[in-house]
BATIDREN-565118 format. One record per residue: residue number from 1; residue in three letters; x negated, y negated, z of N, C-alpha, C, O in turn. Coordinates in pm, 1 decimal. Example, Ala and Ser with C-alpha at 12.3 -4.5 7.8 and 13.67 -1.06 7.14 Angstrom:
+-----+------+----------+----------+----------+----------+----------+----------+----------+----------+----------+----------+----------+----------+
| seq | type |      n_X |      n_Y |      n_Z |     ca_X |     ca_Y |     ca_Z |      c_X |      c_Y |      c_Z |      o_X |      o_Y |      o_Z |
+-----+------+----------+----------+----------+----------+----------+----------+----------+----------+----------+----------+----------+----------+
|   1 |  Ala |  -1319.0 |    569.0 |    780.0 |  -1230.0 |    450.0 |    780.0 |  -1320.0 |    330.0 |    780.0 |  -1423.6 |    331.9 |    846.5 |
|   2 |  Ser |  -1285.0 |    225.0 |    708.0 |  -1367.0 |    106.0 |    714.0 |  -1290.0 |     -3.0 |    787.0 |  -1340.9 |   -113.8 |    803.9 |
+-----+------+----------+----------+----------+----------+----------+----------+----------+----------+----------+----------+----------+----------+
This chain:
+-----+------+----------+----------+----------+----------+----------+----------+----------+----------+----------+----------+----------+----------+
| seq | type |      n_X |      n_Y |      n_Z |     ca_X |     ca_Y |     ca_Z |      c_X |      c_Y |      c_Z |      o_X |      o_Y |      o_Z |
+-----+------+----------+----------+----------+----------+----------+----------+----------+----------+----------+----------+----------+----------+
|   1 |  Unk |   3109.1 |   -329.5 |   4126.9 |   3129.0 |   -282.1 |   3992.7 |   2999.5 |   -283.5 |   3913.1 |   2896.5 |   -341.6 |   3947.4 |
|   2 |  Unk |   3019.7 |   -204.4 |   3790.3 |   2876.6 |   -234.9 |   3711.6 |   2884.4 |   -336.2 |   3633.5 |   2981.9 |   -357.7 |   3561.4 |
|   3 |  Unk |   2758.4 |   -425.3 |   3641.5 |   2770.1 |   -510.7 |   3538.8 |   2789.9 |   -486.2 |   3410.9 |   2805.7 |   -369.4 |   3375.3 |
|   4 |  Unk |   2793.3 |   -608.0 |   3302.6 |   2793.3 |   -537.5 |   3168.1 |   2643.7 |   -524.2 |   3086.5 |   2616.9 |   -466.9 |   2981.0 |
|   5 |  Unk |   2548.9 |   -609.9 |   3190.6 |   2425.9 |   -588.5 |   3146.8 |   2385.6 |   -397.0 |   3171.9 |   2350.6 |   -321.9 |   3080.9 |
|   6 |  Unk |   2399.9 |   -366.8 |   3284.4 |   2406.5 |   -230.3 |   3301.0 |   2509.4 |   -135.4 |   3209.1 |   2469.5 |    -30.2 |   3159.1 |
|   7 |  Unk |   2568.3 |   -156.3 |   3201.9 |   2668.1 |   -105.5 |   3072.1 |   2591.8 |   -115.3 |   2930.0 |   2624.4 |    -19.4 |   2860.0 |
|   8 |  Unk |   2505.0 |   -197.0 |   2869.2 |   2455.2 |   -254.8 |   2767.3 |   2340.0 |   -156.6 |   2774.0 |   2320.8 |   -106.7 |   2663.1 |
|   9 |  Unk |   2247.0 |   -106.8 |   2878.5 |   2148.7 |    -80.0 |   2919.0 |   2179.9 |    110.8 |   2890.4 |   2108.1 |    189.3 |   2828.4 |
|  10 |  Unk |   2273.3 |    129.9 |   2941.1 |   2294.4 |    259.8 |   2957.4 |   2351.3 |    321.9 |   2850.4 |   2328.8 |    441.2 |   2830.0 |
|  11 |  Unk |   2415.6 |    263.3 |   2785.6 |   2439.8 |    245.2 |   2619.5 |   2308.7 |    260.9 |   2525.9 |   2308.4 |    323.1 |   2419.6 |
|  12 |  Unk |   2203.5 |    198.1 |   2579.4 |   2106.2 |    183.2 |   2462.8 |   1990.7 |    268.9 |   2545.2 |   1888.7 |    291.8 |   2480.3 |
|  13 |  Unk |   1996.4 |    326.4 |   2701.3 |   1861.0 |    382.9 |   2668.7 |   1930.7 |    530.1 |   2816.2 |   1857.3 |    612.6 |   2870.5 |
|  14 |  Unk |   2054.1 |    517.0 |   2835.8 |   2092.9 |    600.6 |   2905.2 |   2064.2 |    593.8 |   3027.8 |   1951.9 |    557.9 |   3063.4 |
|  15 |  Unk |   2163.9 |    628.4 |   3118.0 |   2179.7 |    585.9 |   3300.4 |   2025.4 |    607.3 |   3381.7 |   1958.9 |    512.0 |   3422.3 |
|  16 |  Unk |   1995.6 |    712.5 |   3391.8 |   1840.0 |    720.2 |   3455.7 |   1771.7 |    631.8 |   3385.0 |   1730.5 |    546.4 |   3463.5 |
|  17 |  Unk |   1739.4 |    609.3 |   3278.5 |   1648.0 |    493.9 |   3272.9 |   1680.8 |    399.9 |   3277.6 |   1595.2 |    321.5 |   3318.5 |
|  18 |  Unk |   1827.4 |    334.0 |   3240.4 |   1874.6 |    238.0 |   3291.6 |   1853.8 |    180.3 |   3495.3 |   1859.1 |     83.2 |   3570.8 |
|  19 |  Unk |   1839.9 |    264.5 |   3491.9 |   1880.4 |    233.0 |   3710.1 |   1703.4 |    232.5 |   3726.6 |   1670.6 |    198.5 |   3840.2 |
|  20 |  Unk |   1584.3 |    264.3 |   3633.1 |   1466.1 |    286.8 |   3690.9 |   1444.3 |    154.6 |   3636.1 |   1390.5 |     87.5 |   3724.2 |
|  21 |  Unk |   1463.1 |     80.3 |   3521.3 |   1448.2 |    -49.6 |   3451.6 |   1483.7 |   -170.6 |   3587.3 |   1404.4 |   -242.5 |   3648.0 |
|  22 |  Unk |   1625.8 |   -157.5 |   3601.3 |   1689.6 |   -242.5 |   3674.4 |   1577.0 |   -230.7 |   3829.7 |   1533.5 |   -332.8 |   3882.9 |
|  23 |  Unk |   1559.7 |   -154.1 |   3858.2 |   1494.0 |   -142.7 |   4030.0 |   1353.9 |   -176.8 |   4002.3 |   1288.9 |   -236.6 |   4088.0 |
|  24 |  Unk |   1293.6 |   -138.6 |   3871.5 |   1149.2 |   -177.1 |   3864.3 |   1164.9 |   -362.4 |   3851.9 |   1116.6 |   -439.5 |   3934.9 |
|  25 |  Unk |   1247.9 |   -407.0 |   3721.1 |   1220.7 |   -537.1 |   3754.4 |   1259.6 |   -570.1 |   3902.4 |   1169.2 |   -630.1 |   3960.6 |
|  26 |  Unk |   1349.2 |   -550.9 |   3963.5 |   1354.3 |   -622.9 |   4129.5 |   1249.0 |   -623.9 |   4199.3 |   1222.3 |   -716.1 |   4276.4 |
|  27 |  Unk |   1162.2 |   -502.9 |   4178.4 |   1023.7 |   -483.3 |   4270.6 |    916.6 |   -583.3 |   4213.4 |    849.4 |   -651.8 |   4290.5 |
|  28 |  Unk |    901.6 |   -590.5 |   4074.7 |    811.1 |   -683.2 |   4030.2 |    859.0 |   -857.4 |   4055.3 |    774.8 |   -946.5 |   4067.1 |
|  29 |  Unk |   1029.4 |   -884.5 |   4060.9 |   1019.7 |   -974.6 |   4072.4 |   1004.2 |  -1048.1 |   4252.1 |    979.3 |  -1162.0 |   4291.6 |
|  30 |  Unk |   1033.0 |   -918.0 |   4323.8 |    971.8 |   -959.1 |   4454.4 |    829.7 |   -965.9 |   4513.2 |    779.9 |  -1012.8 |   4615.7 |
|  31 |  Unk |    782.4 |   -894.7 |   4397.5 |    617.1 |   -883.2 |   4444.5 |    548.1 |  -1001.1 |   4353.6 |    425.4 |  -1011.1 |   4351.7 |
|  32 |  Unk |    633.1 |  -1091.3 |   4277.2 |    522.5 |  -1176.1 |   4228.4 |    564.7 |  -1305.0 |   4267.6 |    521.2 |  -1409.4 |   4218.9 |
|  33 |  Unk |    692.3 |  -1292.2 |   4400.1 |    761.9 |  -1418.7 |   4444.0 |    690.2 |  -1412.9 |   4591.9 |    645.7 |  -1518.8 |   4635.9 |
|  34 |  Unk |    678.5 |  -1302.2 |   4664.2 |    618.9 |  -1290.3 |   4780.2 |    470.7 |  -1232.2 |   4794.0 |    431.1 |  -1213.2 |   4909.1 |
|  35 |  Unk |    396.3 |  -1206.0 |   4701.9 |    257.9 |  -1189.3 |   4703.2 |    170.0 |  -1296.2 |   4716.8 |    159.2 |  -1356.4 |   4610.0 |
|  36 |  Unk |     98.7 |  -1346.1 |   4812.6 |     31.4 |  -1509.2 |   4784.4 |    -56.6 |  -1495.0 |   4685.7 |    -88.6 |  -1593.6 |   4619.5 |
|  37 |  Unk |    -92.6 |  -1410.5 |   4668.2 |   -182.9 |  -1375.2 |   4557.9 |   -127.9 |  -1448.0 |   4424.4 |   -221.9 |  -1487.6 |   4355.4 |
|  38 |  Unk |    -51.6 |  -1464.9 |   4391.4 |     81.1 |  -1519.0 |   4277.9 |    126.9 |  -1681.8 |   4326.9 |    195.5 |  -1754.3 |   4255.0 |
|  39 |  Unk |     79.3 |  -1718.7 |   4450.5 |    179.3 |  -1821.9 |   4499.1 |    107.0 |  -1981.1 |   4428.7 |    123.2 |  -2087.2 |   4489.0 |
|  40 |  Unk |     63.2 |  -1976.9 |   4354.4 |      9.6 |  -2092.9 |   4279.6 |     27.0 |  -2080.4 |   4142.7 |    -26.5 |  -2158.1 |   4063.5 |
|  41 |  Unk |    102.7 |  -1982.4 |   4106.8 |    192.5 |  -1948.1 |   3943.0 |    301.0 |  -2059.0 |   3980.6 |    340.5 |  -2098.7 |   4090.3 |
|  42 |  Unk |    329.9 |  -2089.5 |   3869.1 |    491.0 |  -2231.7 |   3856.4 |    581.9 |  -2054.6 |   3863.1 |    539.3 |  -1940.0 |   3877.9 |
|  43 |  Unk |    713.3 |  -2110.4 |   3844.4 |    787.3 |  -2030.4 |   3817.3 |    807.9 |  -1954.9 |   3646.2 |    872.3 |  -1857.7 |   3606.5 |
|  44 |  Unk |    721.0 |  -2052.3 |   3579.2 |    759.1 |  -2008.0 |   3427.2 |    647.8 |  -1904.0 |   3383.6 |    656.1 |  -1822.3 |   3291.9 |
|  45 |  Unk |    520.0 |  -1929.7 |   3487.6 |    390.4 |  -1824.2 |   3460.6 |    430.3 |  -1681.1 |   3563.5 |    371.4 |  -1574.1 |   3548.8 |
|  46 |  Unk |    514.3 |  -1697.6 |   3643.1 |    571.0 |  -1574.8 |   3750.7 |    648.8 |  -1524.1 |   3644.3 |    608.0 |  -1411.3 |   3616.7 |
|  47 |  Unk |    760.4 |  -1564.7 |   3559.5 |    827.0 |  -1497.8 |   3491.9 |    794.8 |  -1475.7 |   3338.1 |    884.4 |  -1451.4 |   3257.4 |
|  48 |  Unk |    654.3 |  -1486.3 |   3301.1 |    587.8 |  -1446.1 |   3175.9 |    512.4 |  -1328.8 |   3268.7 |    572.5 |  -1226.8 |   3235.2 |
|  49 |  Unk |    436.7 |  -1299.9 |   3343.5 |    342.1 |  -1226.4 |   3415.9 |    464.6 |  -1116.9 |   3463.9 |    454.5 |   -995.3 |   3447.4 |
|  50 |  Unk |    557.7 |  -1170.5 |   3513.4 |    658.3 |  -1069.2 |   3506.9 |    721.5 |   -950.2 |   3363.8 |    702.8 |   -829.6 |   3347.2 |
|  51 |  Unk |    790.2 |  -1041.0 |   3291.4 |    821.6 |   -984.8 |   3125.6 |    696.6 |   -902.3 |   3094.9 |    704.1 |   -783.4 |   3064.1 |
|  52 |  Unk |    563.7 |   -979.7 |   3105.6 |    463.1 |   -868.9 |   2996.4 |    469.9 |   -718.9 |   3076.5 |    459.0 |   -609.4 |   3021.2 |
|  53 |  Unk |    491.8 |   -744.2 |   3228.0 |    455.4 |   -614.7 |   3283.8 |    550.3 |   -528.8 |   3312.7 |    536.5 |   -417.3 |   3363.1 |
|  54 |  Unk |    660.1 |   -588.9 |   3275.9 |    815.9 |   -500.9 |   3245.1 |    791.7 |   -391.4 |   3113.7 |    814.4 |   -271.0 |   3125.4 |
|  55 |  Unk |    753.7 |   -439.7 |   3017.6 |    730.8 |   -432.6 |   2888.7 |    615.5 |   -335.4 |   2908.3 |    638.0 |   -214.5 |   2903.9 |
|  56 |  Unk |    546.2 |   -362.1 |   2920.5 |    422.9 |   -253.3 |   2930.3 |    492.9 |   -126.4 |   3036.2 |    506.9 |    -12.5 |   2991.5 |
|  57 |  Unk |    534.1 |   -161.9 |   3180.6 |    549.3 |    -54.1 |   3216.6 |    719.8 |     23.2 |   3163.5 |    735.3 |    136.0 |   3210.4 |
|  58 |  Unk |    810.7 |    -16.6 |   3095.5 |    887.3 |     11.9 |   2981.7 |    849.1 |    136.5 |   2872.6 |    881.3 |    255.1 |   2880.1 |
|  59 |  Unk |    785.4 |     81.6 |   2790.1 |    689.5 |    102.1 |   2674.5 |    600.8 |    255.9 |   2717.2 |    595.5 |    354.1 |   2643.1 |
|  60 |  Unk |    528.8 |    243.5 |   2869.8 |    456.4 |    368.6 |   2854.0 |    555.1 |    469.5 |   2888.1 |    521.3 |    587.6 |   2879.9 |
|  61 |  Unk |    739.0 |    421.7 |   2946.1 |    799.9 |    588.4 |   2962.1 |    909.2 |    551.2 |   2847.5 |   1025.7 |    555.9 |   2887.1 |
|  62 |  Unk |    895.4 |    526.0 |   2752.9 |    942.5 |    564.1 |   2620.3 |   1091.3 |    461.0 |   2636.8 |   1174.1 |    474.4 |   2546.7 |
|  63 |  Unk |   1111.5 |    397.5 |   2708.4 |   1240.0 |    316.8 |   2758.8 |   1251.9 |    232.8 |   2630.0 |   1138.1 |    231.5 |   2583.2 |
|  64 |  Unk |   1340.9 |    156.0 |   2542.9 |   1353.9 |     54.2 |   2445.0 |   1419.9 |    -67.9 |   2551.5 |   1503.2 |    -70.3 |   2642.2 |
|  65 |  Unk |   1336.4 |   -158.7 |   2487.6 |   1348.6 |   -300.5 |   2594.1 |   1314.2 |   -388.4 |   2462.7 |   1252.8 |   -356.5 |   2360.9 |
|  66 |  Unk |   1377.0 |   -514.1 |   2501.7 |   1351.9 |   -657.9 |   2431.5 |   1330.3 |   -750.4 |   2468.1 |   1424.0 |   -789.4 |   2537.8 |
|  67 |  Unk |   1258.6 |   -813.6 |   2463.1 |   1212.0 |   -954.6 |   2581.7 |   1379.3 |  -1060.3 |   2583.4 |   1407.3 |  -1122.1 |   2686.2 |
|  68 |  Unk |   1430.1 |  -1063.4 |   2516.7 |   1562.8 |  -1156.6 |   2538.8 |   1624.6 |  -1083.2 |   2702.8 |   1647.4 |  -1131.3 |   2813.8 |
|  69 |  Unk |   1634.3 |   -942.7 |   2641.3 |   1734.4 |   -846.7 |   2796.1 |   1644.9 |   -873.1 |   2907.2 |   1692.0 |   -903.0 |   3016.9 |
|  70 |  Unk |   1537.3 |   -865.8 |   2890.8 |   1444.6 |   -860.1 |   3032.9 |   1435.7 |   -969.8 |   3106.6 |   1415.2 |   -980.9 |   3227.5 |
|  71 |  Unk |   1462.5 |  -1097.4 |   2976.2 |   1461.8 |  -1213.2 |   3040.7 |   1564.3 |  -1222.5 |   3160.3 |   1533.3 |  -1245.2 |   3277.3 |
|  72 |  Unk |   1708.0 |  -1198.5 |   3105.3 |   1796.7 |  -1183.8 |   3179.2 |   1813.4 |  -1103.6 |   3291.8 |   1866.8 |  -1154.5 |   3390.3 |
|  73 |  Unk |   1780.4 |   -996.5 |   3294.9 |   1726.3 |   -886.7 |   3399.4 |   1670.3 |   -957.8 |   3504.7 |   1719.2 |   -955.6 |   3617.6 |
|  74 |  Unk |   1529.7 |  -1046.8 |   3462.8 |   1502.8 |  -1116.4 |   3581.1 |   1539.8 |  -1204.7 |   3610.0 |   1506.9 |  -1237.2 |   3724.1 |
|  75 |  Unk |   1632.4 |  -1305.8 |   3530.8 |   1734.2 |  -1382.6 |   3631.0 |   1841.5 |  -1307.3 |   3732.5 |   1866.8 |  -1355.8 |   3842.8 |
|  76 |  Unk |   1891.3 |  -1206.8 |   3693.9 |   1977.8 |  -1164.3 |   3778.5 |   1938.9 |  -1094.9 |   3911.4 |   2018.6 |  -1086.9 |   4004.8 |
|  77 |  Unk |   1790.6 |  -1036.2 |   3916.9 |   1712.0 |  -1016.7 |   3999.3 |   1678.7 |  -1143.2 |   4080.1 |   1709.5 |  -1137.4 |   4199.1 |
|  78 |  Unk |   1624.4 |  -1250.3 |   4038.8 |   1618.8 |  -1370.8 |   4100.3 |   1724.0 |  -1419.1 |   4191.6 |   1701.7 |  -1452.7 |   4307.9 |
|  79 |  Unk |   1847.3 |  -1421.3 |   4130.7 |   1949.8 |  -1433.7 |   4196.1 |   1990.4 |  -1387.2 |   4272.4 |   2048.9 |  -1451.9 |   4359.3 |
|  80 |  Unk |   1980.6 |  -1263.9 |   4277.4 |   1997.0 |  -1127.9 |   4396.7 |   1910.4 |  -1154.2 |   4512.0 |   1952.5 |  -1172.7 |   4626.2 |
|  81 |  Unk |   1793.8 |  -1155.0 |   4478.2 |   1681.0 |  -1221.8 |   4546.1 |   1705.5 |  -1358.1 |   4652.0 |   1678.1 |  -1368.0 |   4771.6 |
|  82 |  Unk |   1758.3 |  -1441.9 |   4572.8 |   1803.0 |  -1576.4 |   4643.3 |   1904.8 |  -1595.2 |   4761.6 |   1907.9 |  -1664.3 |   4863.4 |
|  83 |  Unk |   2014.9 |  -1470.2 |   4681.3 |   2168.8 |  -1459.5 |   4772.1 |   2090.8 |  -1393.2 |   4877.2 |   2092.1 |  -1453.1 |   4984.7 |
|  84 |  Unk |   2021.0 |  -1280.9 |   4872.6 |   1950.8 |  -1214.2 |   5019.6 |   1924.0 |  -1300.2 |   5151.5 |   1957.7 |  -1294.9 |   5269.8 |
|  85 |  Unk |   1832.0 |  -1396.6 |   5055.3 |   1766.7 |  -1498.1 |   5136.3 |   1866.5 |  -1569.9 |   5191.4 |   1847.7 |  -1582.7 |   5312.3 |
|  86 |  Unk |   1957.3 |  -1618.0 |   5156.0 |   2076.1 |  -1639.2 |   5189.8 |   2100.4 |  -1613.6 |   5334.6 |   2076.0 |  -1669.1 |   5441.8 |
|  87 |  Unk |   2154.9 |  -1513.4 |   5294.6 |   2227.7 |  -1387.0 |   5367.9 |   2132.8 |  -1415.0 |   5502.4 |   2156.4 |  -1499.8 |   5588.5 |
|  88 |  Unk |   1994.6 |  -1302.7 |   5498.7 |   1892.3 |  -1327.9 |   5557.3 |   1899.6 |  -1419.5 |   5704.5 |   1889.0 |  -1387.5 |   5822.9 |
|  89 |  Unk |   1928.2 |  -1577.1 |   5618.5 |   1920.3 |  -1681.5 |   5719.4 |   2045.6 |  -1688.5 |   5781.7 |   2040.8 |  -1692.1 |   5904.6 |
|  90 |  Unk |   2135.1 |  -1690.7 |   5740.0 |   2242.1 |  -1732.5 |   5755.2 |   2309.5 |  -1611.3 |   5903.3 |   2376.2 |  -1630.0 |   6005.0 |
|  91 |  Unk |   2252.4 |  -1505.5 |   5845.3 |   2259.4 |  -1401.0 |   6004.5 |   2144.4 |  -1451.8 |   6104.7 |   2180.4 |  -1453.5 |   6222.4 |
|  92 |  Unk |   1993.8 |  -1499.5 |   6076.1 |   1951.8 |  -1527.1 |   6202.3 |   1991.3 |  -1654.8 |   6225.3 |   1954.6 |  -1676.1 |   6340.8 |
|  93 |  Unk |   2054.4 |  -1770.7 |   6175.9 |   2134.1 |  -1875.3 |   6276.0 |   2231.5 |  -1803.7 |   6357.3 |   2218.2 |  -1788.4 |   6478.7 |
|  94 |  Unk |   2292.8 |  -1776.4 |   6314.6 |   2425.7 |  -1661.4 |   6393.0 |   2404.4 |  -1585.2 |   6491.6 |   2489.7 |  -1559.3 |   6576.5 |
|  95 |  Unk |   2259.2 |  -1530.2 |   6490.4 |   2196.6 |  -1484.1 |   6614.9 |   2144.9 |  -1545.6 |   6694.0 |   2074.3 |  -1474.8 |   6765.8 |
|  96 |  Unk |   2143.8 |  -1673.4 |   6725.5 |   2045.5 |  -1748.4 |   6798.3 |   2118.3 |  -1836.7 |   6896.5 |   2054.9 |  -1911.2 |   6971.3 |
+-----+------+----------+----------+----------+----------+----------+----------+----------+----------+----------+----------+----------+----------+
C-alpha cells in the first residue's frame, strides 16, 4: 500500500516528484551508509550530510521539501535499508 508519508508528498508536490524524492533519498541514504569514504561519519553527521543534500538536490528541480519530512524520509529509508539486510542474511543462512 502507499504510505501516508507518500500520500502527504503527492498532495504537496504531486506523484512524479513525489516517487523521484522518495528513490533519491534511498540512493543517498545507501551511498553514505556503504561508501567508506563516509564510514567514519557517526550516524548523526551521515544523516545531516544526507538532509543538506536532499535539500539542495530538491531545491534545484523546483520540488517543496522541509527538513522535518526529509528527516522522516530518511528514517524510513533506513529502515527499508535494515529489513533488506535482514532479508539479505537470513536467505544466505538458508542457503548454506
Amino acid at each position: 500500500g502507499i504510505s501516508l508519508g507518500m500520500k502527504y508528498l503527492e498532495a504537496k508536490m504531486g506523484l512524479q516528484s513525489a516517487i523521484l524524492l522518495k528513490d533519491f533519498v534511498g540512493t543517498i541514504v545507501r551511498f553514505l551508509e556503504q561508501s567508506p569514504v563516509f564510514k567514519e561519519l557517526t550516524g548523526a553527521d551521515k544523516k545531516e550530510r544526507a538532509i543538506s543534500e536532499i535539500i539542495t538536490w530538491a531545491e534545484t528541480r523546483g520540488i517543496p521539501v522541509d527538513r522535518a519530512y526529509i528527516d522522516k524520509l530518511i528514517e524510513e529509508a533506513v529502515q527499508v535499508m535494515k529489513t533488506e539486510k535482514i532479508e539479505l542474511f537470513s536467505d544466505i543462512a538458508v542457503g548454506e
